[in-house]
C-alpha positions as CSV (number, residue, x, y, z in Angstrom):
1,X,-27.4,-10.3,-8.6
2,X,-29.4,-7.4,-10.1
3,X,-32.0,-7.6,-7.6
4,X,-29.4,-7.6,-4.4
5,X,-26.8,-5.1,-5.8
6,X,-28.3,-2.9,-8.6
7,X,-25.1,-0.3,-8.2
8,X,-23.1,-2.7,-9.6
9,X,-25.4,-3.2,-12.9
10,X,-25.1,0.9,-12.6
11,X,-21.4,0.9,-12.4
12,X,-21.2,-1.4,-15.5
13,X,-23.4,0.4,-17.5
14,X,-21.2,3.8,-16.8
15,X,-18.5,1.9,-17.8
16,X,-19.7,1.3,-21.2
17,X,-20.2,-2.7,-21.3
18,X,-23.5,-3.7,-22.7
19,X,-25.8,-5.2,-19.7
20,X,-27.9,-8.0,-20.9
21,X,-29.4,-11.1,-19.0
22,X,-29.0,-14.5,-18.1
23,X,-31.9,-15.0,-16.0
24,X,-33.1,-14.6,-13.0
25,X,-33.3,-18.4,-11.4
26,X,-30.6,-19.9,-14.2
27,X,-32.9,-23.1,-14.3
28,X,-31.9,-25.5,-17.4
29,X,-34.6,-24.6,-20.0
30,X,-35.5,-28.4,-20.8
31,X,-36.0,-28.6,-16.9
32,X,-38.8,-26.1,-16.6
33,X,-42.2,-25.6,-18.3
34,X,-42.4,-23.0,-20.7
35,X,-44.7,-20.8,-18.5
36,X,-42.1,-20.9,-16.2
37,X,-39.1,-19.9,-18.7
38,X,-41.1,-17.3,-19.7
39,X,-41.9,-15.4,-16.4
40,X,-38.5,-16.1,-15.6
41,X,-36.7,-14.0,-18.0
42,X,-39.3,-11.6,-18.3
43,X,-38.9,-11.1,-14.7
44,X,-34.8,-10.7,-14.8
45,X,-34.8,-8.5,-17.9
46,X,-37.3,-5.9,-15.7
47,X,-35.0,-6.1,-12.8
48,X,-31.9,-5.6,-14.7
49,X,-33.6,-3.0,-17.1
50,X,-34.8,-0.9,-13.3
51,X,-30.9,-1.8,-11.8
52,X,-29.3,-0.1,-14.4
53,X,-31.4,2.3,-16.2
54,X,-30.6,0.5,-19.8
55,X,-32.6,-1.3,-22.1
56,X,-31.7,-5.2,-21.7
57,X,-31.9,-6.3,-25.9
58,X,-29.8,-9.4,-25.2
59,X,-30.1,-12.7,-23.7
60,X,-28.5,-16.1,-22.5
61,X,-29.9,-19.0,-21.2
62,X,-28.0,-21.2,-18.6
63,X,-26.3,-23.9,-19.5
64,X,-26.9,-23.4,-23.3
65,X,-30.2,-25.5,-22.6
66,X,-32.0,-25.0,-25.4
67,X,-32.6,-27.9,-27.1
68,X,-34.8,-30.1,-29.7
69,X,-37.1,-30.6,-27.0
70,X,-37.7,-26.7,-26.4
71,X,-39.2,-25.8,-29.7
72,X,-41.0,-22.9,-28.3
73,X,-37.6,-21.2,-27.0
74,X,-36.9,-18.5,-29.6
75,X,-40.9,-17.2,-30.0
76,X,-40.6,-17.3,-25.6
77,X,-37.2,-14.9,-25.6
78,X,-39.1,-12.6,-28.7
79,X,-42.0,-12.4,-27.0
80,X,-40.4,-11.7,-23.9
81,X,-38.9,-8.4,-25.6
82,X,-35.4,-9.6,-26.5
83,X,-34.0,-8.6,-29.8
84,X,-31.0,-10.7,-29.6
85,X,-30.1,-14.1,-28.4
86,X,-27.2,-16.3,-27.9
87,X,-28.2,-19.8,-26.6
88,X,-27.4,-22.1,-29.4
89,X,-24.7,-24.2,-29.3
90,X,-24.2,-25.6,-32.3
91,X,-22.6,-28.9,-31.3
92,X,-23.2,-31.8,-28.6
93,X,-22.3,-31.1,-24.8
94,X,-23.7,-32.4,-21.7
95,X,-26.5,-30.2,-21.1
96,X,-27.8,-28.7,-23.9
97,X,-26.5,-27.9,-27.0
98,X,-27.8,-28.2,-30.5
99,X,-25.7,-30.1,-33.0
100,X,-27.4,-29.1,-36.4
101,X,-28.2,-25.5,-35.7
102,X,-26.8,-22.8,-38.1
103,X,-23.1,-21.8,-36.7
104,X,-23.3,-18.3,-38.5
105,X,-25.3,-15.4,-37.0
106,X,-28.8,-15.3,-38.6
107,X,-32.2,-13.8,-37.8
108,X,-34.9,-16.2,-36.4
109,X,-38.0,-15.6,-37.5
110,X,-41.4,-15.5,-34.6
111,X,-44.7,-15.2,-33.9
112,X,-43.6,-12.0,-32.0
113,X,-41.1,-10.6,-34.5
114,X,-37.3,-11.5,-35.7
115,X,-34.9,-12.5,-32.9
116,X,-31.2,-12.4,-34.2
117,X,-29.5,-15.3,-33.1
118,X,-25.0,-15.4,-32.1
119,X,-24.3,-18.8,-31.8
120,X,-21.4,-20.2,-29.7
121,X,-18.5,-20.4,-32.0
122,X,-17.3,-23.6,-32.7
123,X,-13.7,-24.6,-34.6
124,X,-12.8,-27.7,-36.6
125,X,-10.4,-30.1,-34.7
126,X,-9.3,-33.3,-35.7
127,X,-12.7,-33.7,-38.1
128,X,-15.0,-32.6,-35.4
129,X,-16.2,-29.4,-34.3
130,X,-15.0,-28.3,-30.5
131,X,-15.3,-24.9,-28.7
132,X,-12.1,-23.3,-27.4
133,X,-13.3,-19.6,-26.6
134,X,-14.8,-19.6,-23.1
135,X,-15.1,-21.0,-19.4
136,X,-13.3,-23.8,-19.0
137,X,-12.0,-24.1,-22.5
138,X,-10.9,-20.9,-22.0
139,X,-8.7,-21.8,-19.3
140,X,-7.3,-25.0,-20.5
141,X,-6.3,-24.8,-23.6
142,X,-3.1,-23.3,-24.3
143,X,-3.1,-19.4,-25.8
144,X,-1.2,-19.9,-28.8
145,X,-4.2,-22.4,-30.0
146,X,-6.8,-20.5,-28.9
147,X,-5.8,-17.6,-31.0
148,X,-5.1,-19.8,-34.0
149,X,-8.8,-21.5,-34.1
150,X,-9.9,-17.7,-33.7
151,X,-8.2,-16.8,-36.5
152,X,-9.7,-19.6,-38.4
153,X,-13.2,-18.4,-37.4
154,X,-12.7,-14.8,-38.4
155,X,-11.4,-16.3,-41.9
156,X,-15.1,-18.1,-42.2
157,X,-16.6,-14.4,-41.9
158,X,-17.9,-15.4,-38.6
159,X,-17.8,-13.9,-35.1
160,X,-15.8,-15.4,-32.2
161,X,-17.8,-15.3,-29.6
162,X,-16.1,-16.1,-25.7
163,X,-17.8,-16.3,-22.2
164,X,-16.5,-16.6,-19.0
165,X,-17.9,-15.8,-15.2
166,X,-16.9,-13.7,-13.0
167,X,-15.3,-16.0,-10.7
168,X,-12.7,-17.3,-13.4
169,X,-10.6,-14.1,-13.0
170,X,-10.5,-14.5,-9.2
171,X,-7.9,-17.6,-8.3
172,X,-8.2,-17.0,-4.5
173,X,-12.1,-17.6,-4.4
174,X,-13.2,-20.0,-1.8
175,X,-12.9,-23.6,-3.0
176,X,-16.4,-25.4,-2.8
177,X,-17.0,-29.3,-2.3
178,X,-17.3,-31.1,-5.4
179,X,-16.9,-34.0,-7.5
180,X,-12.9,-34.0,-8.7
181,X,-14.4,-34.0,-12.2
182,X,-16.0,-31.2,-11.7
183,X,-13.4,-29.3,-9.6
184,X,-11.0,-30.5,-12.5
185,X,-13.4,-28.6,-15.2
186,X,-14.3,-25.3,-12.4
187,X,-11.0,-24.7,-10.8
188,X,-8.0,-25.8,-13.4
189,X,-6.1,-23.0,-15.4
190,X,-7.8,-19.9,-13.0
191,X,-4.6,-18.1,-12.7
192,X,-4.2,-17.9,-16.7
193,X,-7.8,-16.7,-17.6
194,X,-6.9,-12.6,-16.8
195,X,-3.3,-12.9,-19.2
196,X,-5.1,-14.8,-22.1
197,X,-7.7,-11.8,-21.9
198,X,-5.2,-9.3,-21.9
199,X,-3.3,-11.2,-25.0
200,X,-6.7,-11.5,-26.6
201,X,-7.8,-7.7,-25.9
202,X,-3.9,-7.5,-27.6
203,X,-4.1,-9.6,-30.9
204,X,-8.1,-8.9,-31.4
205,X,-10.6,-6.5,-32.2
206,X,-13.7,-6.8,-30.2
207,X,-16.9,-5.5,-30.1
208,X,-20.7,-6.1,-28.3
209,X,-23.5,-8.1,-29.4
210,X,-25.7,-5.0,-29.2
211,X,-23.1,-2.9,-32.3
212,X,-23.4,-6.3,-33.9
213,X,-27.2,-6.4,-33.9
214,X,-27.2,-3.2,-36.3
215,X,-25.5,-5.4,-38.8
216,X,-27.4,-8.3,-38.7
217,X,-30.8,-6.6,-38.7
C-alpha cells in the first residue's frame, strides 16, 4: 500500500496517527523461512519510512503468526530496527497465537537490543480467556460488553489494545467469494464497527503505542 500510494501514508502522518508496519507480503511467519521474514519487514519498514517521511518504531505481523515454532521472531523484528512489537497473542487461535506468553506489556530482551512487546489483550470469560477488542470480535459482540471486559482490563493495570482494517468501516465494499464461514467471520456486524468506535473514542481514553513506548522503556 505504501509502495502504490505513499500520499496516503503522508496524509496519515499529517494527521497525527502513528505509522507503523505490517509488512510488506503479510506471509504467516511460521509459513516462511526466517531469511525471508526478515527481508520482508526490513523491506516494508524502508518503504513506509521513504512514503511518509517518519520513522516506523512499530510492528505487526499478519495473522499474529508468531509462534513456538518461530523462536527467532523477536531478535528478527530487533534486528530489523523495530523498537516495539505487538504480535503475541497470548491465547490459542487458528493461526498463530501464543497461549503462555506474558499478557502485560514487557521488554523482550535480544541479541540486537530490548524490543518492548503490547500483547493482544485478552478478558476472562466463563473461566477462559477470549479477545473482544478487534476485527471480527469487534463487530460481533455487543457494545455494552465490549466496554465492560475493557473496563476489567484497565482494572488489571493493563492496556486495551483493538485492531481493525480498513475495510471494516466500509459496509458497501464489494463482497468477495468465500467460504460462508468465512463470510460469516469477514462481513457480519460491518455497519456497527464506525458507532462502537465513536462510543469507544466516547467512554475511553486512548493513546499510541509509540507515547506508550516512553513508559515501558
Amino acid at each position: 500500500m505504501a509502495e502504490r500510494w505513499p500520499e496516503l501514508v503522508k496524509e496519515a502522518a499529517a494527521d497525527g496517527h502513528e505509522i507503523a508496519s505490517h509488512g510488506y507480503a503479510h506471509e504467516l511467519v511460521y509459513t516462511i523461512s526466517e531469511q525471508r521474514f526478515y527481508d520482508d519487514i526490513r523491506k516494508a519498514k524502508h518503504i513506509i519510512e521513504r512514503a511518509g517521511g517518519v520513522e516506523v518504531k512499530g510492528y505487526r505481523c499478519p495473522g499474529f503468526s508468531v509462534t513456538t515454532e518461530t523462536p527467532w521472531f523477536f531478535d528478527r523484528v530487533r534486528e530489523a530496527g523495530y523498537r516495539y512489537d505487538s504480535s503475541v497473542f497470548p491465547g490459542s487461535r487458528g493461526h498463530g497465537g501464543l497461549p503462555n506468553a506474558r499478557p502485560t506489556p514487557h521488554i523482550i530482551t535480544t541479541k540486537h537490543g530490548d524490543l518492548v512487546e503490547f500483547p493482544i489483550s485478552m478478558a476472562r470469560t466463563a473461566g477462559r480467556q477470549m479477545y473482544f477488542f478487534g476485527g471480527g470480535y469487534l463487530r460481533f459482540f455487543p457494545y455494552a460488553l465490549i466496554k465492560r471486559k475493557v473496563k476489567e482490563v484497565l482494572a488489571e493495570d493493563r492496556p486495551a489494545v483493538f485492531y481493525l482494517h480498513p475495510r471494516e468501516i466500509d459496509p458497501g465494499q464489494p463482497r468477495l467469494p468465500m467460504s460462508a464461514k468465512r463470510r460469516f467471520m469477514t462481513y457480519t456486524g460491518m455497519r456497527t464497527t464506525e458507532p462502537k468506535l465513536h462510543a469507544l473514542f466516547r467512554d475511553f481514553k486512548f493513546t499510541t503505542f509509540a507515547e506508550l513506548l516512553h513508559t515501558a522503556s
